[in-house]
Phi, psi and omega in degrees: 000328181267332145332277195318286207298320169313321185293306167261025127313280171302320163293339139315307214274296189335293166306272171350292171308321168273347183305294151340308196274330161252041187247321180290328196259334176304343195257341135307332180260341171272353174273344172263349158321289216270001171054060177258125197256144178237026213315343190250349147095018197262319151338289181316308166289328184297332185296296194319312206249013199207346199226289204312300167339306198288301170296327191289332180301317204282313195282339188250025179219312175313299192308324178278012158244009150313296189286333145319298178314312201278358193228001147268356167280000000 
């Protein structure tokens, strides 16, 4: 039993982080695709401190309970 939870722990903190990470560098690769110039830099942070948080959070509660399912089988 603590094994499971341990395991969808860690895919919670895992899934967050990465969740994060590509939501922030996809938003940077796309600005730089689409040539969006920021000069004062207020996208980013709004991406950085607000949009990226938000998705890693939602990716990182899909991954535990994904992995909470699968480990319940």
């Amino acid at each position: 039993m603590a094994g499971r939870g341990l395991f969808t722990l860690g895919a919670f903190i895992l899934g967050t982080i990465i969740g994060y990470l590509v939501i922030l560098f996809g938003w940077i690769a796309y600005t730089e695709m689409a040539d969006i110039f920021d000069r004062e830099g207020a996208m980013i942070m709004g991406v950085a401190f607000f949009f990226a948080p938000i998705g890693g959070l939602f990716l990182g509660l899909v991954a535990s309970i994904v992995i909470f399912r699968r480990m319940s089988l």
